[in-house]
Backbone as ProteinMPNN parsed JSONL, in Angstrom:
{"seq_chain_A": "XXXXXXXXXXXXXXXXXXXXXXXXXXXXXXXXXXXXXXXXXXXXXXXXXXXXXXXXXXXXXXXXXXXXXXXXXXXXXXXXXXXXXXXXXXXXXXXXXXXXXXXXXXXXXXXXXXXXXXXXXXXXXXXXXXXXXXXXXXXXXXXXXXXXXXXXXXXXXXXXXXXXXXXXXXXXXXXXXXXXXXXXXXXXXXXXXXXXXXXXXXXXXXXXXXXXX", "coords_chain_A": {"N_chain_A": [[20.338, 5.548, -2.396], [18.912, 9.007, -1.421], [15.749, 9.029, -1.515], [12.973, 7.794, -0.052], [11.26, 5.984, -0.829], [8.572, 4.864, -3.584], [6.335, 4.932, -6.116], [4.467, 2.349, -7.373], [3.118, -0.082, -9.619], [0.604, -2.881, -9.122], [0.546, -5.543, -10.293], [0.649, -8.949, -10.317], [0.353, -12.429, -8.857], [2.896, -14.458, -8.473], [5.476, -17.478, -7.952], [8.905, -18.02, -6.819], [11.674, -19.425, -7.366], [14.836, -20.454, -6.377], [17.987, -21.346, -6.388], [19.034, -23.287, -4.952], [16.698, -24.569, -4.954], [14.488, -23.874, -3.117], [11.148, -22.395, -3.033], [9.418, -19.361, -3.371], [6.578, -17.572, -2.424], [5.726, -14.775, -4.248], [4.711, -11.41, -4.768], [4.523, -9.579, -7.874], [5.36, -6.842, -8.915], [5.172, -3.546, -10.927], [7.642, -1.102, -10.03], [7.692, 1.793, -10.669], [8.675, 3.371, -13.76], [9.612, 6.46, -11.893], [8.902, 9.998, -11.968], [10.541, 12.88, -10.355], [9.03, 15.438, -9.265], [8.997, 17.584, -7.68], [10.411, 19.169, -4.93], [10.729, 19.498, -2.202], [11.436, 21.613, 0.464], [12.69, 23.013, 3.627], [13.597, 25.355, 4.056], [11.599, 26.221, 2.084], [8.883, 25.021, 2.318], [8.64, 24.189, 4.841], [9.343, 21.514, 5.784], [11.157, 18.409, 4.38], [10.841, 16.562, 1.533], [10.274, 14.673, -1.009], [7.98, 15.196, -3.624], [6.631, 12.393, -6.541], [5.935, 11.483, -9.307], [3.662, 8.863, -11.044], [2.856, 6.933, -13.998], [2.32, 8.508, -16.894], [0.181, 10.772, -18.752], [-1.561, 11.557, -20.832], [-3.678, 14.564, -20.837], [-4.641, 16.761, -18.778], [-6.512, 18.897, -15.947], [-6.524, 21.928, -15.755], [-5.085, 23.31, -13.396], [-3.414, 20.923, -12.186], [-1.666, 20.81, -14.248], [-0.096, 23.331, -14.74], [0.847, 22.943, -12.574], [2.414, 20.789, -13.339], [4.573, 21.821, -14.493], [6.936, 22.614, -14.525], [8.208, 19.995, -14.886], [7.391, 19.183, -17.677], [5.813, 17.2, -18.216], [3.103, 15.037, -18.061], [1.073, 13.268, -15.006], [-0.492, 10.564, -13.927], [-0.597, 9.875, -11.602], [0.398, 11.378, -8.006], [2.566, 11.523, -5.605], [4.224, 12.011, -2.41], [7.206, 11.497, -0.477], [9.483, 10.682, 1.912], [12.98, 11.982, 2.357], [16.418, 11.504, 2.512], [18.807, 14.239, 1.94], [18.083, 16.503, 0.619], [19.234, 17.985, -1.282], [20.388, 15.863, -3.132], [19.08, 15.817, -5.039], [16.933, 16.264, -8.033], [14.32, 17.919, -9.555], [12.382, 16.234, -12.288], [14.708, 14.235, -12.363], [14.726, 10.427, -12.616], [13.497, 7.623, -11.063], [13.417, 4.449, -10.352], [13.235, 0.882, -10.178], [16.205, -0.057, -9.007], [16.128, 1.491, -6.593], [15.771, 0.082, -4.527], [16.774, -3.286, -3.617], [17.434, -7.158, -4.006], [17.024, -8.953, -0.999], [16.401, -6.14, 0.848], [14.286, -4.423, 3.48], [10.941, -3.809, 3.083], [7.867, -1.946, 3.116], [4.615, -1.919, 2.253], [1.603, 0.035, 1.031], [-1.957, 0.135, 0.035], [-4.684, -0.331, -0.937], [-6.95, -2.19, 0.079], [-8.996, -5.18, -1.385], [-12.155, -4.239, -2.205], [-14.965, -6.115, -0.222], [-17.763, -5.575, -0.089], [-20.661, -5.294, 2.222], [-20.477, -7.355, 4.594], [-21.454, -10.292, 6.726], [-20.775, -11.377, 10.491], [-19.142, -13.523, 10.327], [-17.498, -14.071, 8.067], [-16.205, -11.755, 7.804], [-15.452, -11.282, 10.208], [-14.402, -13.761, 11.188], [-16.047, -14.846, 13.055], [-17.287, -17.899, 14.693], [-19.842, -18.571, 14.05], [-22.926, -20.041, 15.344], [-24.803, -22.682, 17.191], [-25.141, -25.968, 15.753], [-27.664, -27.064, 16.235], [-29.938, -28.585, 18.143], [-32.677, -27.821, 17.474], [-31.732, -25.069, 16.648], [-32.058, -23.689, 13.866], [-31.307, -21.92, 12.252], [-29.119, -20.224, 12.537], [-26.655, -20.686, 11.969], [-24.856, -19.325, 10.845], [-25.292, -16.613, 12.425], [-24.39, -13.626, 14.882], [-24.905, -13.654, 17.207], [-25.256, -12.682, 20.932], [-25.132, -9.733, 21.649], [-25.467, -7.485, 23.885], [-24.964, -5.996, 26.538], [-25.815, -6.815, 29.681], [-27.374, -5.691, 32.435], [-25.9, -3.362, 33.146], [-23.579, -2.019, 31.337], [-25.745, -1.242, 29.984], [-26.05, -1.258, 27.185], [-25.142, -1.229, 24.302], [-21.783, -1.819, 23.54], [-19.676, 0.342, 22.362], [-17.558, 0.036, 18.971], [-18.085, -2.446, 19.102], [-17.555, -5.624, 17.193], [-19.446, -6.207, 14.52], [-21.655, -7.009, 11.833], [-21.151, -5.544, 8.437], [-19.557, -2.866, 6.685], [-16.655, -4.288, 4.518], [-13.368, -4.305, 3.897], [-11.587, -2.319, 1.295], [-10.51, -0.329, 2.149], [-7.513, 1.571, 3.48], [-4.249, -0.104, 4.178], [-1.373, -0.835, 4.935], [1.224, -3.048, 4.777], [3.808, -4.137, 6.428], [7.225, -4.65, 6.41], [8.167, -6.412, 4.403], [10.101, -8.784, 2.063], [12.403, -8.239, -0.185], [12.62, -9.852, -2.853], [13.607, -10.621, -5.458], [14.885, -8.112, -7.644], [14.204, -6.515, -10.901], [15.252, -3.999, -12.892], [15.892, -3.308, -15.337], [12.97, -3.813, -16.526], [11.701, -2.334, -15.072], [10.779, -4.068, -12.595], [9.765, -5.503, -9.519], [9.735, -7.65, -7.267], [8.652, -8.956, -4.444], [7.985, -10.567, -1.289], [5.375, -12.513, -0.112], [1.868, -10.781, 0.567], [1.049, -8.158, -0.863], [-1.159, -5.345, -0.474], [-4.273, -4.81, -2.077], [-5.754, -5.394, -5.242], [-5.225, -6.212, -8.596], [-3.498, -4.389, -10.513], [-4.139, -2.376, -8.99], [-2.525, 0.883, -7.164], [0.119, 0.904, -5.697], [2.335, 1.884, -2.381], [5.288, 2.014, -1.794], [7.812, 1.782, 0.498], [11.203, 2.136, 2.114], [11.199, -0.197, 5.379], [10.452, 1.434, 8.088], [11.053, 4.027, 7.471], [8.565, 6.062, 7.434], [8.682, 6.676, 10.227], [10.799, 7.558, 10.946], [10.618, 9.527, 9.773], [8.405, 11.161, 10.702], [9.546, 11.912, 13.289]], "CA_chain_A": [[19.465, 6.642, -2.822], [18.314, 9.153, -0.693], [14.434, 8.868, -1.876], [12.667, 6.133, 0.715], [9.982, 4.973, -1.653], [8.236, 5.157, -4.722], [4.779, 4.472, -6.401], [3.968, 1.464, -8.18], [1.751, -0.858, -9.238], [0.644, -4.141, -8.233], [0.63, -6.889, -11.725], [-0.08, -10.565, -9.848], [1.554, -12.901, -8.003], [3.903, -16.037, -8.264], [6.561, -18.236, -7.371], [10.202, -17.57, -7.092], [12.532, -20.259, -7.233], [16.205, -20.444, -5.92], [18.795, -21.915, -7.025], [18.856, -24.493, -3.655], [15.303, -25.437, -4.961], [13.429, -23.431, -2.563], [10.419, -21.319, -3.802], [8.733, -18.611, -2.099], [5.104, -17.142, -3.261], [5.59, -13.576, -4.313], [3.693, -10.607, -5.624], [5.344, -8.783, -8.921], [5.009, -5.038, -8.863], [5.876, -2.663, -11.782], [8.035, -0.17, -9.666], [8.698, 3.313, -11.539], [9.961, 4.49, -13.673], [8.915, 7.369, -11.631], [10.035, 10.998, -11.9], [10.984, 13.992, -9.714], [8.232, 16.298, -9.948], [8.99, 18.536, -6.717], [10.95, 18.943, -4.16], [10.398, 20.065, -0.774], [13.004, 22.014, 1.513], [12.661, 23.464, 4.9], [12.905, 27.001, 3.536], [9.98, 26.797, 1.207], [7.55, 24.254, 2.658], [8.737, 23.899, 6.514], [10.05, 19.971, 5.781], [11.554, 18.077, 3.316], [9.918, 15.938, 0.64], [10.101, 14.738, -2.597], [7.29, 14.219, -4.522], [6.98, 11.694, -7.685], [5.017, 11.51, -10.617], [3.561, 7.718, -11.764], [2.037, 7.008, -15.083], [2.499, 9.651, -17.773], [-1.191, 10.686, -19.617], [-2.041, 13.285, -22.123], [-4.678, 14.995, -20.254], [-5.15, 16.505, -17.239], [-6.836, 19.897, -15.633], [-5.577, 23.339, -15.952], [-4.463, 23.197, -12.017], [-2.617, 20.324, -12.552], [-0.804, 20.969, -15.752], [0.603, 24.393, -14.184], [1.793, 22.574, -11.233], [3.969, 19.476, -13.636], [5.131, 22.491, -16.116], [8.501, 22.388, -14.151], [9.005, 18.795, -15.734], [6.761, 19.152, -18.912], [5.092, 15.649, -18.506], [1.375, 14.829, -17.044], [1.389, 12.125, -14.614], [-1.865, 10.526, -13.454], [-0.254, 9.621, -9.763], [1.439, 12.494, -7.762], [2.713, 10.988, -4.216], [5.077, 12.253, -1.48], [8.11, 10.633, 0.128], [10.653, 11.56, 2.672], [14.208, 11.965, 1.311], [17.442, 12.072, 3.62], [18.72, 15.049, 1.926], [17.163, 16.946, -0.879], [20.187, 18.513, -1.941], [20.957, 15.308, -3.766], [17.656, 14.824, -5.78], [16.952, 17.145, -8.334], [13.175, 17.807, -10.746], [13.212, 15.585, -13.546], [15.06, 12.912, -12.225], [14.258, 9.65, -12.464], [13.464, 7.068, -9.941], [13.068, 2.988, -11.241], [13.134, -0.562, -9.414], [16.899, 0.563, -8.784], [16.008, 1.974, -5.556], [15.458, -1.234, -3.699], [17.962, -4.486, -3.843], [17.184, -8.724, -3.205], [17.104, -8.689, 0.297], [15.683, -4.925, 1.692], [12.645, -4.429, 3.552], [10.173, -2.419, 2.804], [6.683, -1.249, 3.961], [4.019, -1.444, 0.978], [0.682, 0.612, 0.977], [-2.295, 0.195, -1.023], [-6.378, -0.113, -0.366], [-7.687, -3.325, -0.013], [-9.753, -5.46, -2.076], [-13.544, -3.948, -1.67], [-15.412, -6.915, -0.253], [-18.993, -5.096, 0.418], [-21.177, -5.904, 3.333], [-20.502, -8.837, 4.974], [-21.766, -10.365, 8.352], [-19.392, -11.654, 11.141], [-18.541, -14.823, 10.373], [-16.516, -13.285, 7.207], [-15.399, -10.005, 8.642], [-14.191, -11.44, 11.844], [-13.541, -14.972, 11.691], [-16.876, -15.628, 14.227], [-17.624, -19.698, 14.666], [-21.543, -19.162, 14.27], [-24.222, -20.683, 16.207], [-24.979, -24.049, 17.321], [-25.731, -26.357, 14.941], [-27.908, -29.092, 16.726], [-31.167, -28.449, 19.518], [-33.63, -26.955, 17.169], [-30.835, -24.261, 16.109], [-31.918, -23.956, 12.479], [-31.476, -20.385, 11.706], [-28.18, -19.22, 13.836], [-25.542, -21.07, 11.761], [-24.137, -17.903, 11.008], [-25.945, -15.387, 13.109], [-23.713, -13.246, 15.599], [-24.898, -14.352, 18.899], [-25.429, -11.898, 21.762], [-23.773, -8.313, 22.029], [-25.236, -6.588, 24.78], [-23.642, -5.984, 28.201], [-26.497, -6.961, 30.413], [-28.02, -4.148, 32.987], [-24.87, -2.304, 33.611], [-24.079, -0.216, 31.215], [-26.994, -1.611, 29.681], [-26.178, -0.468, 25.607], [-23.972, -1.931, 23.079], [-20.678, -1.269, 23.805], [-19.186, 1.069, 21.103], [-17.128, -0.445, 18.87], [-18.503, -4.123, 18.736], [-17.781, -6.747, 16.369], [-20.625, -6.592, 13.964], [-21.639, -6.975, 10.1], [-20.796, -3.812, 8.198], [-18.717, -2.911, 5.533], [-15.201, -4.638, 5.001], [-12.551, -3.661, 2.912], [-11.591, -0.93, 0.577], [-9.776, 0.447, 2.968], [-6.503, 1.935, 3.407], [-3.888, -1.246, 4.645], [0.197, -1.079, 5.111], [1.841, -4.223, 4.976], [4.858, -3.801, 6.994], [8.42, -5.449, 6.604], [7.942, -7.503, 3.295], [11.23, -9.127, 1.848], [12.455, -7.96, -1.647], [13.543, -11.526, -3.399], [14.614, -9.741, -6.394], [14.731, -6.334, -8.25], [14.677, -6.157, -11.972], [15.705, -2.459, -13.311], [15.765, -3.162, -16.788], [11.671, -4.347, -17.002], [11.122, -2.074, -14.015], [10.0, -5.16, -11.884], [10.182, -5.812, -8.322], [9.104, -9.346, -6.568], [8.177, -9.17, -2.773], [7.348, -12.014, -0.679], [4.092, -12.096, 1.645], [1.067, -10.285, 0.254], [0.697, -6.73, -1.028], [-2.428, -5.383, -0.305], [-4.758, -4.711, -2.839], [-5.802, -6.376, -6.289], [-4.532, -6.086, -9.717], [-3.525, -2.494, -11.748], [-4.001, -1.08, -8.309], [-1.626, 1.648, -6.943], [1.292, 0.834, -4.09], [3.145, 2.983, -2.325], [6.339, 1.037, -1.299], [8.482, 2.556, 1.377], [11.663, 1.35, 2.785], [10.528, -0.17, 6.347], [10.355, 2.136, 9.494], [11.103, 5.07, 7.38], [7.844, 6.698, 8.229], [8.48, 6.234, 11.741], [12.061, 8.005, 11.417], [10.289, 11.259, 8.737], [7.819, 12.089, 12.094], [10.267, 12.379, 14.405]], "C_chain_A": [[18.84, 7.292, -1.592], [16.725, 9.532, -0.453], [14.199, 7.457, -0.6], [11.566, 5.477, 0.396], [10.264, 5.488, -2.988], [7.159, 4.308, -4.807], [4.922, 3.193, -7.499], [2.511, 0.819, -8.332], [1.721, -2.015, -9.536], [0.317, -5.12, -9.943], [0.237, -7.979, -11.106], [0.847, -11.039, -8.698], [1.684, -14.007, -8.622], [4.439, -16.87, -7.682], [7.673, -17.855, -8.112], [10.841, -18.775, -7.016], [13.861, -20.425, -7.366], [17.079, -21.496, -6.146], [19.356, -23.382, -5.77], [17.858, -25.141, -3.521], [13.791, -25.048, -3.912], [12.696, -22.442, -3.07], [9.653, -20.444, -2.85], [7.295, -17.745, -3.047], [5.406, -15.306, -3.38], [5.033, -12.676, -5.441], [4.536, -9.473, -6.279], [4.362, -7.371, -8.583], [5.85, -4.07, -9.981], [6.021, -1.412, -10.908], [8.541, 1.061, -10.633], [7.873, 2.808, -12.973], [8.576, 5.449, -13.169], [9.83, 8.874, -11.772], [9.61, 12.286, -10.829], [9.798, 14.695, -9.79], [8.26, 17.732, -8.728], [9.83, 17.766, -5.547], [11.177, 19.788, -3.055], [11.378, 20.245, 0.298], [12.195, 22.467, 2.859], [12.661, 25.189, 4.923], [11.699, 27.451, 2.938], [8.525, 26.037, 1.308], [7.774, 23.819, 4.135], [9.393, 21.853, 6.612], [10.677, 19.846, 4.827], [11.039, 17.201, 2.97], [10.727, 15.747, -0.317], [8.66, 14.189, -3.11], [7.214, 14.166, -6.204], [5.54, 11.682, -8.054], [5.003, 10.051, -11.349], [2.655, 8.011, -13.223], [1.568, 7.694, -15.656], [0.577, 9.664, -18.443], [-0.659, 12.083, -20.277], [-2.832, 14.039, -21.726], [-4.518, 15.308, -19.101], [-5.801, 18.618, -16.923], [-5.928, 20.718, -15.624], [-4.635, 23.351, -14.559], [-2.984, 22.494, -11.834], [-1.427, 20.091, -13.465], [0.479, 22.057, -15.034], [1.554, 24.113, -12.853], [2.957, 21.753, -11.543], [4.706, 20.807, -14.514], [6.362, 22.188, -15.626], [8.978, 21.019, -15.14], [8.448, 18.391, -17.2], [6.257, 18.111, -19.262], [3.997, 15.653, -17.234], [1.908, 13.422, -16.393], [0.007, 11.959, -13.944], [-1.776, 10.45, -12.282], [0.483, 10.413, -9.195], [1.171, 11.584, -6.157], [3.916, 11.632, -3.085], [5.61, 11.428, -0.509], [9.369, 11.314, 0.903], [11.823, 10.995, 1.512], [15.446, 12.273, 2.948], [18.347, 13.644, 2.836], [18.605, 15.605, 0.489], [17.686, 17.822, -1.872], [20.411, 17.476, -2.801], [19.672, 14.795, -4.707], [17.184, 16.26, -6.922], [15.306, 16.933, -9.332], [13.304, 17.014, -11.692], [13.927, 14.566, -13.563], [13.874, 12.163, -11.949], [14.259, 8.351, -11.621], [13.03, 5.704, -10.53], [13.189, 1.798, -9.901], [14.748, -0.52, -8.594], [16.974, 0.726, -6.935], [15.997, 0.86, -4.554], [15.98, -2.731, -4.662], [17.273, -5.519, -3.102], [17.453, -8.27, -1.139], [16.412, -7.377, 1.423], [14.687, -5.312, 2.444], [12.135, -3.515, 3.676], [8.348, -2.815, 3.569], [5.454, -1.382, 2.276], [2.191, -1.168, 1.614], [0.026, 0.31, 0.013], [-3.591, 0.507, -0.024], [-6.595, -1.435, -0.941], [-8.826, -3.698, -0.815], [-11.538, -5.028, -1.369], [-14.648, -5.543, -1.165], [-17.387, -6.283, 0.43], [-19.568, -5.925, 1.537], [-21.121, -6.962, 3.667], [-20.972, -8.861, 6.86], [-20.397, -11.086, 9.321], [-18.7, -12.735, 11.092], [-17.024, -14.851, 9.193], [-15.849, -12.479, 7.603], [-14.72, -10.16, 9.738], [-13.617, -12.632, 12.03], [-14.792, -15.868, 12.891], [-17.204, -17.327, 13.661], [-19.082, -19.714, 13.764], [-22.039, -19.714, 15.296], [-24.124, -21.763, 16.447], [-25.661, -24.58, 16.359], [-27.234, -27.42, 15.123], [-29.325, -28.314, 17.617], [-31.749, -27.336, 18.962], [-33.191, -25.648, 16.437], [-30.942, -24.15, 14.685], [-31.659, -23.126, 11.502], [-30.39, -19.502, 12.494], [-26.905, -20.107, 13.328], [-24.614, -19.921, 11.385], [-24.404, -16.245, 11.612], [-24.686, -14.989, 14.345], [-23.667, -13.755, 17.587], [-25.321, -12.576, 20.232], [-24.478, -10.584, 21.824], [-24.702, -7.623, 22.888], [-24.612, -6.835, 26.01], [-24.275, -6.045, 29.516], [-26.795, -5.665, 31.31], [-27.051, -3.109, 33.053], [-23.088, -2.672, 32.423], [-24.945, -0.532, 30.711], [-27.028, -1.023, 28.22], [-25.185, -1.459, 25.792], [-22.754, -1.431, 23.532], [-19.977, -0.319, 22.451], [-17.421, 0.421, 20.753], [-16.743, -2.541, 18.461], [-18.287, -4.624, 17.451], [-18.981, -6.853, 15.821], [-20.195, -6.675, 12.037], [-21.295, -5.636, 10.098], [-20.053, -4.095, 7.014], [-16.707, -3.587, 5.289], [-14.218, -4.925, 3.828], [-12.223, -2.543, 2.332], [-11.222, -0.109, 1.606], [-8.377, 0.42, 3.021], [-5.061, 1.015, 4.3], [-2.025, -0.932, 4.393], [0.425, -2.561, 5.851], [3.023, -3.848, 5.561], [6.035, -5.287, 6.634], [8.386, -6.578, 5.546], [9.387, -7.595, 2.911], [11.456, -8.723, 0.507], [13.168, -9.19, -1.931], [13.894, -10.785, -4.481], [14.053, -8.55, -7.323], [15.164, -6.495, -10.179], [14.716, -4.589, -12.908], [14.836, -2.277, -14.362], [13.789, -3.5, -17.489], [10.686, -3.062, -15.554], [9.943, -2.785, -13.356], [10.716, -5.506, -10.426], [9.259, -7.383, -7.774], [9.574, -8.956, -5.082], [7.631, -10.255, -2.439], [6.872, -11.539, -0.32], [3.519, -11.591, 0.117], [1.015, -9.1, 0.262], [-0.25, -6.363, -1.333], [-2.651, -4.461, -1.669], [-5.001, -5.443, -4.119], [-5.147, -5.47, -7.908], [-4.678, -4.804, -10.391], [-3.808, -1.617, -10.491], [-2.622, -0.329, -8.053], [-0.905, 1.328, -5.795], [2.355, 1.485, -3.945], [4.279, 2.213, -1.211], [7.905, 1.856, -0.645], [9.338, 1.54, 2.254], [11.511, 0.916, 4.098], [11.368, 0.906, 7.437], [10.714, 4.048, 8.665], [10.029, 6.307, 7.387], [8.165, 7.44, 9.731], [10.191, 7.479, 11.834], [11.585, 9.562, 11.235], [9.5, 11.63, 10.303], [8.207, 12.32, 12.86], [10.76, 13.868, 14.661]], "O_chain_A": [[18.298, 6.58, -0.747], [16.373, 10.183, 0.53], [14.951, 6.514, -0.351], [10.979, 4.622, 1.059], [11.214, 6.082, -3.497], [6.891, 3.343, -4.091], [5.637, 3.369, -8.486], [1.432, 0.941, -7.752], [2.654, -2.468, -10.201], [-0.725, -4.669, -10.418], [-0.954, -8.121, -11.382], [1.657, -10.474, -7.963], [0.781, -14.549, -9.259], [3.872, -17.183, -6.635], [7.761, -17.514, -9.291], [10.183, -19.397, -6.182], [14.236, -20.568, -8.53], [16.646, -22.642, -6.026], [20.078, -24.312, -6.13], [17.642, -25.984, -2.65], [12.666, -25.546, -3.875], [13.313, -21.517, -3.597], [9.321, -20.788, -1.715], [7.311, -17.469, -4.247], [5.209, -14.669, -2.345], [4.899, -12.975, -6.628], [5.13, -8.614, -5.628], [3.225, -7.097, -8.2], [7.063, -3.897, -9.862], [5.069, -0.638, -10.802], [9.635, 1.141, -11.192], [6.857, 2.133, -13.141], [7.395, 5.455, -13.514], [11.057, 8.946, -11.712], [8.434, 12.555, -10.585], [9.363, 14.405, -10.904], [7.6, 18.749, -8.943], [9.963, 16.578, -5.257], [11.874, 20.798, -3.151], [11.996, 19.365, 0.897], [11.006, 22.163, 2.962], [11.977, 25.984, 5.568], [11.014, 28.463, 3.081], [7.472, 26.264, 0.713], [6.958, 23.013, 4.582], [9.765, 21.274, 7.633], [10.962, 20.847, 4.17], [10.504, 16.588, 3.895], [11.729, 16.423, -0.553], [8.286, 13.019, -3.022], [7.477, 15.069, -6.998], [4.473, 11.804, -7.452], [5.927, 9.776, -12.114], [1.978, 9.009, -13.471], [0.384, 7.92, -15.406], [-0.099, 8.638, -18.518], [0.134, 13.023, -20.222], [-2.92, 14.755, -22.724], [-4.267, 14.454, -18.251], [-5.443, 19.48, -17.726], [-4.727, 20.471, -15.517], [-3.417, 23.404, -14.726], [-1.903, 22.997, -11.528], [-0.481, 19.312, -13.339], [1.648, 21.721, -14.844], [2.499, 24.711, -12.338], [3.999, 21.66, -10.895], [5.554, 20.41, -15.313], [7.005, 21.407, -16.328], [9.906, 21.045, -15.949], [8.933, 17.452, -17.831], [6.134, 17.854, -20.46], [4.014, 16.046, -16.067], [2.755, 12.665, -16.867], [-0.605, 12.916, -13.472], [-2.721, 10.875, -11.616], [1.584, 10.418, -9.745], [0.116, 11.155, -5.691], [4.91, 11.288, -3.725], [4.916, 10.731, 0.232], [10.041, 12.27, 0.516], [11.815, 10.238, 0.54], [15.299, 12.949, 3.967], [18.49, 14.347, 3.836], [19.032, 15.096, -0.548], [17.137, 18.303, -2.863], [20.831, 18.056, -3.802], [19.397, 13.63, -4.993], [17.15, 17.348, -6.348], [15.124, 15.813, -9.811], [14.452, 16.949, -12.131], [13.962, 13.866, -14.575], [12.774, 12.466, -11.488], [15.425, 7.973, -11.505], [12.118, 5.846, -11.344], [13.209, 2.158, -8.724], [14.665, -0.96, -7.448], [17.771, 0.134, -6.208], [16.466, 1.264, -3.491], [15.718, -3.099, -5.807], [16.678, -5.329, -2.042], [18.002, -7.385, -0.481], [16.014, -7.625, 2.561], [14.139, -6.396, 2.246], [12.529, -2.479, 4.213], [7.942, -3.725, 4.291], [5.806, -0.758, 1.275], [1.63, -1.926, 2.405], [0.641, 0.104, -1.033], [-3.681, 1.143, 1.026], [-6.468, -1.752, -2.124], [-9.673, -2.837, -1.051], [-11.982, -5.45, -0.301], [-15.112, -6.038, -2.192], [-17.943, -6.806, 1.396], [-19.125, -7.038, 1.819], [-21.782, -7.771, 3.017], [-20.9, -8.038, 7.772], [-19.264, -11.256, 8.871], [-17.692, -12.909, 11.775], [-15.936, -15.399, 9.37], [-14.641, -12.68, 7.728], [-13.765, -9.533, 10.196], [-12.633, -12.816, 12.746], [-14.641, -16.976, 13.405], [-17.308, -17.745, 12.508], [-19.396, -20.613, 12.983], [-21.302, -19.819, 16.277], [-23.135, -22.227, 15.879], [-26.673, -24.017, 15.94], [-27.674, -28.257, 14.335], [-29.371, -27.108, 17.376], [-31.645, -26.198, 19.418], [-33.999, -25.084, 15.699], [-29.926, -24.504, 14.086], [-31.706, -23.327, 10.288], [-30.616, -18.393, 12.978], [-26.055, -20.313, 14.194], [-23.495, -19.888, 11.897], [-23.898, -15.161, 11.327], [-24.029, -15.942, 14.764], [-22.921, -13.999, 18.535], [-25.646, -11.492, 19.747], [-23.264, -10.578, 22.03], [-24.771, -6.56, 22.272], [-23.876, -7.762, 26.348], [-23.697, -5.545, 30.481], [-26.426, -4.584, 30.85], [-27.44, -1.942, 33.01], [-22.033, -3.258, 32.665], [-25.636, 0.424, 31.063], [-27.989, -0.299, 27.962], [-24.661, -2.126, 26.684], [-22.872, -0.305, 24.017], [-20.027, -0.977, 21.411], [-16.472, 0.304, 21.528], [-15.915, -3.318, 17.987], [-18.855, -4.039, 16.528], [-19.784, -7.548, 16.444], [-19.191, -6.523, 11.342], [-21.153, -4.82, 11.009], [-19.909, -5.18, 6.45], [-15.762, -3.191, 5.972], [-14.427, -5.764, 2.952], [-12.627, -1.553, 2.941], [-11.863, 0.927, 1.789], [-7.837, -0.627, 2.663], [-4.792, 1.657, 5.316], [-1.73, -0.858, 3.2], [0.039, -3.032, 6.921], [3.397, -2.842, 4.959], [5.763, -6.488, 6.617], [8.607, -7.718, 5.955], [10.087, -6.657, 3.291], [10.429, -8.904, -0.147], [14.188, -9.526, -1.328], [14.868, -10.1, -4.168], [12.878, -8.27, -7.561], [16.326, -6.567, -10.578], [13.76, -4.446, -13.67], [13.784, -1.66, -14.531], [13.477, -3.404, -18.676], [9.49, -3.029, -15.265], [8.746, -2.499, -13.379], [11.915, -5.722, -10.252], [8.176, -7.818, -8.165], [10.729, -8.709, -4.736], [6.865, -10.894, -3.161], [7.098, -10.379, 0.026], [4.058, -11.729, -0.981], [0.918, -8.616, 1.389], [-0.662, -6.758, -2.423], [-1.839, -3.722, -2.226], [-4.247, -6.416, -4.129], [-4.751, -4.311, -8.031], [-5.727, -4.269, -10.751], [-3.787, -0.391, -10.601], [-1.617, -0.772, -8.611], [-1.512, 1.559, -4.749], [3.198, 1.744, -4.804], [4.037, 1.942, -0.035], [8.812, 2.353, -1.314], [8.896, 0.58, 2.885], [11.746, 1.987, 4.657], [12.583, 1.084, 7.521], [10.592, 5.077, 9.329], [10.471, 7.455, 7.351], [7.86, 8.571, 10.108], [10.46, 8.079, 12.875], [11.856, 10.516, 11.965], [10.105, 12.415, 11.034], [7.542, 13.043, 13.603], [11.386, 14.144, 15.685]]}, "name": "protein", "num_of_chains": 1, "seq": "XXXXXXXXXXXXXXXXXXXXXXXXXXXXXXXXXXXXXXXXXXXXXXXXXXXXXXXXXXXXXXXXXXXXXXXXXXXXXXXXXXXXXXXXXXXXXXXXXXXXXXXXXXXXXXXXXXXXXXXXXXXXXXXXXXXXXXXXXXXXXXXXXXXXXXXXXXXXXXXXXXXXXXXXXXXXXXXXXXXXXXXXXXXXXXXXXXXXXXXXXXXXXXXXXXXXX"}
């Protein structure tokens, strides 16, 4: 196919188990069915594109409506994906689990689980404080960040508390263990970021890296 993703979304995770008895921990994803909803040439938008349409609704703004009429179905997720050539992809088609075979690798996008303010011992992995010589209040305190007289400020950029998560995260190079069509279901090994019913945008790997060139 010459599409190099598609939108899904993220269901749980498991175990896979192979017929040699080995199991591997992977995270199910309802890929597709997605459809066609535009398609982007070099004459009429300066690149090429396709973008797809996830999860059909009944509803949506006047803006929006006028923009799916081409395929006469609302979709709550509209996403863009390179294509090798866009002569072979047409509105209206449809795009499913299909696209990606046992073995590929792919690239998957999402937004990380929101974990609100946390200090550094969470957020970065810091040790803490000493526990022992009066130390009774610095088991998880940060410890020293300035930079003594010269430059004499914080350095910008420091390791501190703050907010952490909910942010925008590509997993790179995940393994597809197997592809089911017919349930539109995909199983990836490793971890695909984000938590459950969110949205992932699953791209075969490096094909970013080829579309900016």
């Amino acid at each position: 196919m010459a599409i190099h993703g598609l939108i899904a979304k993220k269901i749980g995770t498991t175990q896979m188990f192979h017929e040699d008895g080995r199991s591997d921990d992977v995270t199910v994803v309802q890929a597709g069915p997605c459809i066609v909803t535009q398609v982007k040439t070099p004459d009429s938008d300066g690149y090429t594109g396709v973008q797809l349409g996830f999860q059909e609704v009944r509803k949506l703004n006047k803006p929006r409506q006028g923009h799916l009429s081409s395929v006469d179905k609302l979709f709550r997720h509209l996403r863009e994906f390179g294509v090798d050539d866009p002569s072979d992809v047409e509105v209206g088609q449809e795009i499913n689990a299909e696209l990606f075979e046992a073995g590929d690798k792919i690239d998957a996008t999402g937004t990380s689980k929101g974990r609100g303010f946390q200090g550094g011992v969470k957020r970065w992995g810091f040790s803490g404080g000493p526990k022992t010589h009066g130390q009774s209040d610095r088991h998880r305190a940060p410890g020293s960040i300035g930079a003594g007289s010269s430059p004499g400020h914080v350095i910008k950029g420091m390791k501190m508390a703050g907010h952490m998560g909910n942010a925008r995260i590509t997993t790179r190079n995940l393994e597809v263990v197997a592809s089911d069509p017919e349930r539109n279901l995909m199983f990836i090994k490793g971890s695909v970021p984000g938590g459950r019913n969110s949205i992932v945008l699953l791209r075969r790997a490096g094909s970013r890296k080829r579309a900016l060139k």
